[in-house]
RODO-2510 file (C-alpha; in nm, 4 decimals, decimal comma):
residues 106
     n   res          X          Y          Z
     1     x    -2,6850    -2,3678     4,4491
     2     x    -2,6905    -2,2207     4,1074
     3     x    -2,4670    -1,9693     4,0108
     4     x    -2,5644    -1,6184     3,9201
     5     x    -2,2749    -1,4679     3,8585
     6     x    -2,2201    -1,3099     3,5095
     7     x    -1,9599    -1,5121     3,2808
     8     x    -1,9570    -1,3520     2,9326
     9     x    -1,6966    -1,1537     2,8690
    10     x    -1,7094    -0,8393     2,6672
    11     x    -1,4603    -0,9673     2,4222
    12     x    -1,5536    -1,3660     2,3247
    13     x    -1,2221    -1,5589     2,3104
    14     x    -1,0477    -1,5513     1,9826
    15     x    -1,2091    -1,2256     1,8315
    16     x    -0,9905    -0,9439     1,7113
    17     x    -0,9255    -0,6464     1,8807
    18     x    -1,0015    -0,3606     1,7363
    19     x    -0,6933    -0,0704     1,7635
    20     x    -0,6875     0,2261     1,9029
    21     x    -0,7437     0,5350     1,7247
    22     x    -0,3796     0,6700     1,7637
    23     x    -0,2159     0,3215     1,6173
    24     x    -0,5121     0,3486     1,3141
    25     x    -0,4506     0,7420     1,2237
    26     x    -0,0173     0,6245     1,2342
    27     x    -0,0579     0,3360     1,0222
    28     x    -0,3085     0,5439     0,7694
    29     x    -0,0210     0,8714     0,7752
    30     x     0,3242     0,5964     0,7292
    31     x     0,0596     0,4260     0,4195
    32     x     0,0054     0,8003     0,2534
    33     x     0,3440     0,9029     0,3437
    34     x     0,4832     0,5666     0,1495
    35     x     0,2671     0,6207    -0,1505
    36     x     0,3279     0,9912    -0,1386
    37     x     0,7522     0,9033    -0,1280
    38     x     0,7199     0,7175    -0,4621
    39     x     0,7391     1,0425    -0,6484
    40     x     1,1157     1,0965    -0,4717
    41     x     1,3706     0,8843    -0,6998
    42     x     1,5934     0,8550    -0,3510
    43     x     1,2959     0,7048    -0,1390
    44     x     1,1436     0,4739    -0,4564
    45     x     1,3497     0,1337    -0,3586
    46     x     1,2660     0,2238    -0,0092
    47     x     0,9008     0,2340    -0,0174
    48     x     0,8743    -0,0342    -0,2753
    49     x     1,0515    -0,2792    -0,0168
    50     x     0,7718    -0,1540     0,2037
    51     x     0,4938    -0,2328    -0,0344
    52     x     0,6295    -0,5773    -0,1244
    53     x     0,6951    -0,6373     0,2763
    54     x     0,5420    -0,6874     0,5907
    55     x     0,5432    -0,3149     0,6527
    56     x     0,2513    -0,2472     0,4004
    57     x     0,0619    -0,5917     0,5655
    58     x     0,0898    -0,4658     0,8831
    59     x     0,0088    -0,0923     0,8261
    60     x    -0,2872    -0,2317     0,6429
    61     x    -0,4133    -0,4133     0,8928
    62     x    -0,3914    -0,2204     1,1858
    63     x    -0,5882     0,0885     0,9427
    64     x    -0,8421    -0,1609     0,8465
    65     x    -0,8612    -0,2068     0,4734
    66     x    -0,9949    -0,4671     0,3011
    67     x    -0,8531    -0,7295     0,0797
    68     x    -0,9989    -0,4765    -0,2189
    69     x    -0,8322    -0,2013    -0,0618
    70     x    -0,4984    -0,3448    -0,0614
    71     x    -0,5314    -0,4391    -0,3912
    72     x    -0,6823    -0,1110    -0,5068
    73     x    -0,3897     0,0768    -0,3296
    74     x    -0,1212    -0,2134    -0,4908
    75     x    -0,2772    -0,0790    -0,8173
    76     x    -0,1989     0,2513    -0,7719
    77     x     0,1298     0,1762    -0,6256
    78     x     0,2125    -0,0689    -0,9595
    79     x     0,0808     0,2535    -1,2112
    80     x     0,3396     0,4920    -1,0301
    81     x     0,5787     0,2752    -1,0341
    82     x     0,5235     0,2491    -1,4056
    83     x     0,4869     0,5972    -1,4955
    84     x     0,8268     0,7136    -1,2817
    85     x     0,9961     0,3861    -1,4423
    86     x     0,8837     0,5184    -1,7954
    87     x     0,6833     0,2259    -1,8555
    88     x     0,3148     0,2759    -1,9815
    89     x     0,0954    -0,0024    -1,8994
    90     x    -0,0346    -0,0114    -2,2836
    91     x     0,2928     0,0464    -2,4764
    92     x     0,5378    -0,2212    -2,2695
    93     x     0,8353    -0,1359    -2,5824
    94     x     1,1579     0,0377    -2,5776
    95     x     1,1607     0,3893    -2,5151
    96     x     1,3631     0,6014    -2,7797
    97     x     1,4403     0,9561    -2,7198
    98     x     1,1990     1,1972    -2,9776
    99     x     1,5072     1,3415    -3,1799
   100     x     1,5969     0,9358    -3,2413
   101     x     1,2680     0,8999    -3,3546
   102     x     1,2769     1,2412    -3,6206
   103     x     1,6023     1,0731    -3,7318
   104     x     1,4720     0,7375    -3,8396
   105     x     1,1456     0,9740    -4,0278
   106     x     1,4398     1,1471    -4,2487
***
């Protein structure tokens, strides 16, 4: 007797699950909030512990973004980073304060 009963399932074996709008609009809101906290010299060392961690691989994942993203979003994450650190990505030298610079000119 043959069987006629319907064995796919919905979701083949092995495939990933996709997640549910709530968990993707959190992960998006802690990413922003991270990138947004960089600015705030108390939460810097914070949220670069959660870029260089699991946190940001996890939050990425579960919002969806694409190996370009992350690196796109690492970028802009490096160039704050640099610009609150008083590094410029051109000019890698030591910093001297103007009047120390009108000083040497004399």
């Amino acid at each position: 007797m043959a069987n006629n009963f319907k064995i796919d399932r919905t979701i083949k074996p092995g495939a990933k699950k996709k997640a549910p709008g709530a968990q993707i609009r959190l992960a998006e809101a802690i990413l922003l909030q991270s990138l947004e906290d960089l600015w705030i010299n108390e939460e810097r060392s914070n949220c670069v512990d959660f870029f260089s961690g699991e946190g940001f691989r996890i939050c990425s994942q579960i919002a969806g973004m694409s190996s370009d993203d992350k690196v796109k979003m690492l970028n802009i994450v490096g160039g704050i980073i640099d610009k609150n650190s008083g590094k410029d990505k051109k000019v890698r030298g030591i910093r001297v304060a103007r009047g120390e610079v009108i000083e040497l000119m004399r």
